[in-house]
N, C-alpha and C positions, 0 to 999 in steps of 0.2 A: 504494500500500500504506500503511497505518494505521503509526505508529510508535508502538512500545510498550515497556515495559519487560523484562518475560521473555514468555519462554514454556517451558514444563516442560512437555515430551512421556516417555509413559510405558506401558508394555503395558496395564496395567490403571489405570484410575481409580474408586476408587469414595466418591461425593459424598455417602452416606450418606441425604441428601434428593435424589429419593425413595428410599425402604425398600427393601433387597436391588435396587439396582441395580449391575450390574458394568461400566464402560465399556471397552471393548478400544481399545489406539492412539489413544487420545486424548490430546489436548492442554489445560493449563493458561493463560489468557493472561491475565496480573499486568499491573496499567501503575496506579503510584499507590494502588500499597501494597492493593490489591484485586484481585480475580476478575473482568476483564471481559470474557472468554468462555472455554467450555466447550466443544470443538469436536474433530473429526476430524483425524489428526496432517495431516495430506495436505492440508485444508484450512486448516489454520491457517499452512501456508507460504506458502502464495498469498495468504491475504487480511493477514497482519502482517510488518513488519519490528521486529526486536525488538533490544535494545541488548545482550541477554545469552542465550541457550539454555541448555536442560540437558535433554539424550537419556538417559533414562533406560530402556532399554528390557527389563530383566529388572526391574523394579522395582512397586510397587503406590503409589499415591497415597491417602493416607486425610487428611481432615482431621484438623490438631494435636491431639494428648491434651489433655484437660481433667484437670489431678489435683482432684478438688473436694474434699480437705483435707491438708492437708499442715501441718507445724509446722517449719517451711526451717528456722530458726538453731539446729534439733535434733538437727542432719548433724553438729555435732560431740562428739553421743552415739552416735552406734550402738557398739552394744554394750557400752555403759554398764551396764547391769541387766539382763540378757538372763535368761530364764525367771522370771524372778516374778509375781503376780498382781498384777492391777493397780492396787489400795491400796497395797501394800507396796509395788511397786513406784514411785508414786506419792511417797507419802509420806517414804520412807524411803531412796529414792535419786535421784531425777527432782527434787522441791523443793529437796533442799537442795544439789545440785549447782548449780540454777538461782541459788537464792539467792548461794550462792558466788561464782559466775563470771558469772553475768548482766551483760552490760552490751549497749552498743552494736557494739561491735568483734566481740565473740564471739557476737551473731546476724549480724552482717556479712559472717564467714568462715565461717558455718555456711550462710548463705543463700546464701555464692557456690558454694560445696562444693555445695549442694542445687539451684542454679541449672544445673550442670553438668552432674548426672546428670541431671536431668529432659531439658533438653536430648539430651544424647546415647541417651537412652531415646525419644524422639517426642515429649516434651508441649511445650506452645507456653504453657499459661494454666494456672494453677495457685489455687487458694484458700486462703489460709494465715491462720491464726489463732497469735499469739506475741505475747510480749514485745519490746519495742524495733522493733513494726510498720515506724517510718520506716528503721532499717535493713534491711529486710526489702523493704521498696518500693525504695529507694536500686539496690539489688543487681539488682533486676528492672529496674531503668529501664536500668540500665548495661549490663546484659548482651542486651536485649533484648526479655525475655521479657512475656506477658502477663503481668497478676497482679490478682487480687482481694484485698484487703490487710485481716487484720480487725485490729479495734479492740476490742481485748480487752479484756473486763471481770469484775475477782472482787471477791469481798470484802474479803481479804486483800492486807498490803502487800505488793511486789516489788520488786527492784530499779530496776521503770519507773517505778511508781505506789505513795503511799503510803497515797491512799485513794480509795473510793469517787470523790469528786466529782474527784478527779486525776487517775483512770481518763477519766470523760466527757471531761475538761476537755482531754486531752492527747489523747485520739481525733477529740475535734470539729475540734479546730485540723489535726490532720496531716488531716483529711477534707480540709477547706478548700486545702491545697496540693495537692492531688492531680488539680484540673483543670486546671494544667498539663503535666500528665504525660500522654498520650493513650494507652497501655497498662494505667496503672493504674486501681481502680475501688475502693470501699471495700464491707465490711459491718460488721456489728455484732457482735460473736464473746465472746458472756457464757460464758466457760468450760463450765459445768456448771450442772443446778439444784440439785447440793448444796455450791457453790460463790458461787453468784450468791441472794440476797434477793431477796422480793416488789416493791420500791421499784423497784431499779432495774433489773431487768428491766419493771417497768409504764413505764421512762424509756426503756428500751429499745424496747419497743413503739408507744411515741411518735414516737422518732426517727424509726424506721427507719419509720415509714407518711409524716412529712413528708418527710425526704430521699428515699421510692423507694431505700432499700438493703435488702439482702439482710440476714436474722439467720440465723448461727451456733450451732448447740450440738451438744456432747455430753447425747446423748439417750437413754435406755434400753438404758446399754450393757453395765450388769452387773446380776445379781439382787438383790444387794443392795440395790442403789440404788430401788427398787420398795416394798420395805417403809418404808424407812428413811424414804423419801417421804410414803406411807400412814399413821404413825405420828407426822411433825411435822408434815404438813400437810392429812392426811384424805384425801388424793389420790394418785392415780399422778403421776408428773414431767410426763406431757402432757397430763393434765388442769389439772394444776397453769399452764402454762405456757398454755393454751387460758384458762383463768379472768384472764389478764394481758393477754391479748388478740395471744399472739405464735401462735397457730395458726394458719395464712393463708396465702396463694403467695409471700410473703416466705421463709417457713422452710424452712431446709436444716438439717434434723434429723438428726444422725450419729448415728452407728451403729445403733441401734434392734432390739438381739437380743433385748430381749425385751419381745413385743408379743401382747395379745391381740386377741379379734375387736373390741373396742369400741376400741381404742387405733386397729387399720385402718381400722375405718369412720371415726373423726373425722377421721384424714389425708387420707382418700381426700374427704370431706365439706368441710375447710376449704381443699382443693385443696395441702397441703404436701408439700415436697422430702424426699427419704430419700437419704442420702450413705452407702452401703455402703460399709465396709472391709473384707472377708475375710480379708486377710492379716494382718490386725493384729489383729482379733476373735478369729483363730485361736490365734496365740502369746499372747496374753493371757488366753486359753480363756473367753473373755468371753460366748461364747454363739454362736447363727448367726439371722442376720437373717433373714427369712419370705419369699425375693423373692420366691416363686413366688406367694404370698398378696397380695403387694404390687401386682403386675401384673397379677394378674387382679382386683385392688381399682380399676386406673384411675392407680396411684400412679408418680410422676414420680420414677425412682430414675437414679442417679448413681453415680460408682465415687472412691472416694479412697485414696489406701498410707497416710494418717497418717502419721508421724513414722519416722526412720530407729531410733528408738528401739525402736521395737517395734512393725517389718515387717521385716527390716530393708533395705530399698531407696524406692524411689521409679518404678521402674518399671510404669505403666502396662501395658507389654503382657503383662505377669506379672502383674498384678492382673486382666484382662479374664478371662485365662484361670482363674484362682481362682476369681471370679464365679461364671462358664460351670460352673466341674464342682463346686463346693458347692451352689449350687442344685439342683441334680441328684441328689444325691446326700438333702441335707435334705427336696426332697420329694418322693423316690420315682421322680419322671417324668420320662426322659431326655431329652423335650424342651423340659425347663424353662431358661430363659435360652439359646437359640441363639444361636449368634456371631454373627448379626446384631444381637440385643440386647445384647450383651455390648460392642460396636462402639458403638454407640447411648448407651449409658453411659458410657462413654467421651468423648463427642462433644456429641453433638447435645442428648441428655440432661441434659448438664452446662453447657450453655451454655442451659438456658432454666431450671433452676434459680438460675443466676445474672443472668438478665434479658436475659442477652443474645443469642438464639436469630438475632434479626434480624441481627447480624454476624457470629459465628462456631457453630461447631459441625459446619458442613456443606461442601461446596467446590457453593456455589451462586452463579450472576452477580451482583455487586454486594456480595457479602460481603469481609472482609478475609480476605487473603491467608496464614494458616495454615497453615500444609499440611507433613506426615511424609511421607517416602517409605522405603521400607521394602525393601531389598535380598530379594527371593525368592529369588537363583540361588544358594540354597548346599545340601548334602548333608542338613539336616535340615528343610529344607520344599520338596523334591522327591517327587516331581512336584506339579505344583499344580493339582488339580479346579477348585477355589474358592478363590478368593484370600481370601475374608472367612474359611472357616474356615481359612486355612493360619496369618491373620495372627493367632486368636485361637488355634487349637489346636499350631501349630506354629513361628510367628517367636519370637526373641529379641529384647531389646533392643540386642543387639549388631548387629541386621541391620540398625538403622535407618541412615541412609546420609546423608539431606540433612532439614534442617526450616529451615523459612521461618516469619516472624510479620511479620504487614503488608508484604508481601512483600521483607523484608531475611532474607536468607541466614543463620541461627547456626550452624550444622553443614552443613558443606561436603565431603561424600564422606567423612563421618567425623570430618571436619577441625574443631577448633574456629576460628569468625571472631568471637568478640566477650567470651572467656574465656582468659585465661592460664593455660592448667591447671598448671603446673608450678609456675606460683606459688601456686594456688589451694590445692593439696595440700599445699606448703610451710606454707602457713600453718595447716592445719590439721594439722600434725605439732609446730608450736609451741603449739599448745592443748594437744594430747594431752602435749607436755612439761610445760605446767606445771600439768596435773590430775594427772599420772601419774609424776613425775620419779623413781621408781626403776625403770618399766618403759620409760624412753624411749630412744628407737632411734638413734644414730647418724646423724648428718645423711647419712654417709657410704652408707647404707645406705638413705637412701631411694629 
């Protein structure tokens, strides 16, 4: 017999690649940090000896959530500005809080805070764009998780950066550390185009085709920002951004609610990424993205929660499902975004917007070892038809049970293995004291 590291047997598995397959009693078998077979539970006792098992037999195996945008050191806003629109809210509560408290420490405990729910929600790999990026990586590497880390760029100073060329200059260098880290990966994350100048998005453009990284933005996310565009620069923002040279399979262009037919065709035309948010699109009443136009355009869409600020979670499997029934609803026809796409988005979708389809996305031979499992035997996804719609129209994030990245265990039957939580929320009860010191809570009391 073969000696190997796990094996995770499971009622159903499903690998995602190929499309709408469902495996019954099948087995996982992990050995160095990868998927090196896909097998019948019956047979995978005979042909391996493994150093560790996990019988998971009411359970469903999906490959690790991909969040493809998140703002992790933002976890120590939620419900910072709740119901505002999103200038105001922007301007007027989101900057200058940042300004205030921005440092390294307070994306530190905001990202372990956001480390944790992702985790105990399914995601394994996350894309995040923020200030004090290396604490943001720091947090990922410690705890586990994958991460795509961006290298935020605006115009304006921050507490990271006080200009322009300080911005590149501090992104290039933390790029350069980041190939010892074998979880982490970098993009290029230029805020906004009414944030980011001609210049250095044309630097941006540059970068990101020599280095092979992914670009970043908030893209046509509110109406506003359409005119405003048309008016200082004679364009739409992805025309605008197309004339710089960043339209291409680079691009993971969020949000995008409002999109006409020329805006689809040149996405669909320069082969770019579409990062939906619904849940945050929603609460910022920002608009509703076209998926149903998107997919039948050829377009490579993905699913992100955005910022605990205004979603407020980080839950993937409550994003899938948002997805699933606003599509539907925006146009018209009920079988627009099936939970198999909805899955897809999630997954497979989000790891080749971000380059890396060939390693993760899917539970395929030779991929790294990622993988959500996801508790079915409880009273609100009984009985189960279809595990793929139970897990988009009917799991919580609370059913998810175990998740592996490169096949190290972070959630163990619920369990955290590689976050302190108690400390975690400790420390995030010392933020909220000293943003908040007349409404702060008794240590006693937490």
């Amino acid at each position: 017999m073969e000696h190997i590291d796990e094996i995770i047997s499971s009622r159903w598995i499903v690998p995602v690649v190929p499309d709408q397959t469902i495996l019954h009693d099948y087995a996982l078998v992990i050995h160095q940090g990868k998927i090196l077979d896909l097998l019948p539970q019956a047979d995978a006792t005979k042909k391996y000896q493994c150093r560790q098992s996990y019988h998971l037999q009411e359970h469903v195996l999906i490959p690790g959530l991909i969040n493809s945008h998140t703002h992790a050191g933002m976890n120590l806003l939620r419900g910072y500005a709740d119901d505002k629109p999103l200038m105001d809210w922007l301007q007027n509560y989101i900057w200058p809080a940042e300004q205030k408290w921005g440092c390294d420490e307070f994306v530190a405990d905001g990202s372990l805070l956001a480390a944790a729910e992702m985790i105990q929600s399914g995601t394994t790999c996350f894309n995040d764009m923020y200030f004090f990026p290396e604490a943001t990586a720091r947090i990922a590497q410690n705890t586990g998780l994958r991460a795509t880390i961006g290298l935020i760029v605006v115009d304006f100073p921050s507490n990271w950066a006080s200009t322009t060329e300080e911005y590149f200059e501090k992104g290039l260098q933390l790029y350069d550390t980041f190939g010892q880290y074998p979880l982490i990966n970098a993009s290029f994350a230029p805020h906004a185009p009414y944030t980011v100048s001609d210049e250095p998005l044309k630097r941006i453009a540059a970068l990101s085709h020599e280095l092979n990284i992914p670009v970043n933005i908030h893209l046509h996310e509110t109406l506003d920002e359409i005119p405003q565009s048309q008016q200082q620069y004679g364009l739409r923002p992805l025309e605008r951004l197309d004339k710089m040279g960043l339209v291409n399979p680079s691009l993971m262009a969020i949000h995008m609610t409002q999109l006409n037919a020329n805006d689809i065709a040149l996405l669909a035309d320069k082969g770019a990424h579409v990062v939906h948010c619904p849940e945050s699109n929603m609460k910022l009443a920002s608009g509703f993205c076209p998926v149903a136009k998107l997919v039948d355009a050829g377009i490579n869409i993905t699913l992100g929660t955005d910022s605990v600020a205004s979603n407020n979670d980080l839950d993937m499997i409550g994003e899938m499902r948002s997805a699933a029934l606003l599509a539907k609803n925006v146009s018209g026809n009920a079988e627009s975004v099936p939970a198999e796409y909805a899955l897809r988005m999630a997954t497979i979708n989000a790891a080749r917007a971000l380059g890396m389809d060939s390693t993760i996305g899917s539970l395929e031979i030779g991929k790294q070892a990622d993988i959500t499992a996801i508790d079915l035997n409880n009273i609100a996804t009984q009985p189960v038809y279809n595990p793929i719609a139970t897990i988009v129209y009917s799991s919580r994030a609370e059913h998810v049970s175990h998740v592996w990245v490169n096949g190290q265990i972070l959630l163990n039957n619920r369990e955290f293995c590689t976050i302190d939580i108690e400390s975690a929320i400790k420390k995030g009860q010392i933020w909220f004291d000293r943003m908040n010191p007349e409404k702060s809570i008794p240590a006693t009391q937490i």
